[in-house]
C-alpha positions in Angstrom: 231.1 14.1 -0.8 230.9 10.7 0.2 227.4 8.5 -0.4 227.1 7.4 2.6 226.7 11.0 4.5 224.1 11.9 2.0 222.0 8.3 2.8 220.3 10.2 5.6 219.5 13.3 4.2 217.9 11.4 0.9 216.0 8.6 3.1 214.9 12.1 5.4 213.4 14.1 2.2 212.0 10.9 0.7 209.6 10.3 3.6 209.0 13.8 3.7 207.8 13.5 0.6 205.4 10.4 0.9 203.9 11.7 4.2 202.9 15.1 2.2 201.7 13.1 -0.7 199.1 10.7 1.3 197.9 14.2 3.3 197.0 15.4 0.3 195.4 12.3 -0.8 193.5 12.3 2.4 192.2 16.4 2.2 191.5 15.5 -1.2 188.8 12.9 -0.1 187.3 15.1 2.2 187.1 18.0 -0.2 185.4 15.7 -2.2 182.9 14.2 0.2 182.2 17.8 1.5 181.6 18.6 -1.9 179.2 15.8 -3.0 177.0 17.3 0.1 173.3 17.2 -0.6 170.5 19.0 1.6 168.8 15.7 3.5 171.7 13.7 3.6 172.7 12.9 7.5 176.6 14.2 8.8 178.4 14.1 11.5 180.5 16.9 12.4 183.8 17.2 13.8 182.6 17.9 17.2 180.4 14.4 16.9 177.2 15.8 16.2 174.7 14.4 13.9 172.5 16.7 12.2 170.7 16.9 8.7 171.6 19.0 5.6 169.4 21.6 5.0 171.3 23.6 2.6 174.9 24.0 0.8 176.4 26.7 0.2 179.9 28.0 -1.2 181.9 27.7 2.5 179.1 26.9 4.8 175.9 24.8 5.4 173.2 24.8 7.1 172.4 21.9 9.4 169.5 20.6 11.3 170.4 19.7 14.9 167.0 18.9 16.2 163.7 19.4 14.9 163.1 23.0 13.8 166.3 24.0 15.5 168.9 25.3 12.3 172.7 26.2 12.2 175.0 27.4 9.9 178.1 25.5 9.8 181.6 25.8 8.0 181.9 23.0 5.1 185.1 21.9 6.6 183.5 21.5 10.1 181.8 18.2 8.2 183.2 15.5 9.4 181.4 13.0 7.4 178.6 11.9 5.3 176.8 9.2 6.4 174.9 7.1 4.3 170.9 7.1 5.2 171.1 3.7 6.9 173.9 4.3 9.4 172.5 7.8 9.9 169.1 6.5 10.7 170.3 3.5 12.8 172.7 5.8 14.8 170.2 9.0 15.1 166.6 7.6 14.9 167.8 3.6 16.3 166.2 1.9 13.6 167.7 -1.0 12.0 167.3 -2.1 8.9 168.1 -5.4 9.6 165.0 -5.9 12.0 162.5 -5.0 9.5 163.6 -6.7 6.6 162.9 -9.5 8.7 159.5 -11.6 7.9 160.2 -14.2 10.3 158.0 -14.7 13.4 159.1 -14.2 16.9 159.4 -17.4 18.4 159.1 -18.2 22.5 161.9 -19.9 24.0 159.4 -21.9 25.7 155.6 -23.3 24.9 154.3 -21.8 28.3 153.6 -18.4 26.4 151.9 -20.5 23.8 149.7 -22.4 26.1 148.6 -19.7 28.4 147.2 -17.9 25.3 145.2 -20.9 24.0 143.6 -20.9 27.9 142.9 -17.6 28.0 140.7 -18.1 25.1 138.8 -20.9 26.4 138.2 -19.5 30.1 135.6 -16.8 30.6 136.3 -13.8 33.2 133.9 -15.6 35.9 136.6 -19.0 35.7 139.3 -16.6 36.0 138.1 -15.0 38.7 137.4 -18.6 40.6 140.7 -19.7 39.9 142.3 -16.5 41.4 140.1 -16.9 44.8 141.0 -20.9 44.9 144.6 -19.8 44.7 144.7 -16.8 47.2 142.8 -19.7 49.6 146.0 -22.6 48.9 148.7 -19.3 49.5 146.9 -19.1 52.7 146.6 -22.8 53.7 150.3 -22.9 52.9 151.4 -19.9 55.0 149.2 -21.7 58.0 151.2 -24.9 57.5 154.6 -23.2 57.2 153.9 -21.1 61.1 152.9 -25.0 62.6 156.5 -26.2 61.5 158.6 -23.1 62.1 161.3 -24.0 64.9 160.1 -21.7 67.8 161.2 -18.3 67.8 162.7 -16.7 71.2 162.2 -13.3 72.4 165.2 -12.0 73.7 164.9 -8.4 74.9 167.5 -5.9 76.0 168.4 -7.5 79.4 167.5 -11.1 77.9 170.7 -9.8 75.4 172.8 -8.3 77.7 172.5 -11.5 80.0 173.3 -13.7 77.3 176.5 -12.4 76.3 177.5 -12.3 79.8 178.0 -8.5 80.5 176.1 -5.7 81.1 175.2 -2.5 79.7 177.7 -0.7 82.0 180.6 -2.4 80.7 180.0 -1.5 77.5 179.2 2.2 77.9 182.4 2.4 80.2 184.6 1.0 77.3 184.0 -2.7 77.9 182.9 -3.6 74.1 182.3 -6.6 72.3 184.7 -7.6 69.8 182.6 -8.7 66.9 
């Protein structure tokens, strides 16, 4: 036999053989991880849901799902074990980047800070005045804003019609508008 028509039949069986070899690898891993399983640790299963170990068992474990709701899973229906900070930021939304932070929350803008100082000065009386003063400038502002308004024309249904230069007939006889 000739080298060159046994090429593809070595290069076929040698990938063969690497593909097998990293599947293994890979059920390894999970064996393990299933394995190192411990009851309050937070999975995910296969199906996406996240739930807390309650207990381990030989094949199967029992999950929490929700509070006081329990269900017994198969080990190899875990499809991970998440550590307690991505289980708690994914499942509970708390990041434990926010509270490890000290720093104070700043305003984009000093009007927050200001408005707080003169709360504290003014008594409820003063805030009462200055709500009444400014309900009476909205007012004198409307007033001044009807004087200049361009004046408004009423134009009825005939007013309308008459406008437009045909009638109501027309347009319920098939006469319409092309607008």
């Amino acid at each position: 036999m000739n080298i060159v028509t046994l090429l593809p039949f070595i290069v076929l069986i040698g990938a063969m053989f690497l593909m097998t070899r990293s599947a293994k690898n890979k059920q390894r891993q999970a064996q393990s991880m299933r394995n190192e399983m411990q009851p309050g640790s937070g999975v995910r299963t296969i199906g996406g849901m996240y739930a807390t170990v309650k207990e381990v068992h030989d094949d199967t474990v029992l999950l929490e799902v929700a509070p006081g709701v329990h269900a017994i899973y198969a080990k190899n229906a875990v499809g991970a074990v998440l550590p307690d900070s991505e289980y708690n930021r994914i499942v509970h939304g708390i990041d434990p980047d926010e509270d490890a932070t000290d720093t104070p929350v700043v305003p984009d803008d000093a009007s927050s800070l200001t408005e707080a100082a003169d709360a504290d000065a003014d008594s409820s009386a003063d805030k009462a005045d200055k709500a009444d003063d400014a309900a009476e400038k909205a007012d004198e502002a409307d007033d001044e804003a009807g004087k200049t308004d361009v004046k408004k024309i009423d134009l009825g249904k005939d007013d309308a019609a008459a406008a437009a230069g045909t009638s109501e007939d027309d347009k319920r006889d098939g006469g319409t508008d092309a607008k």
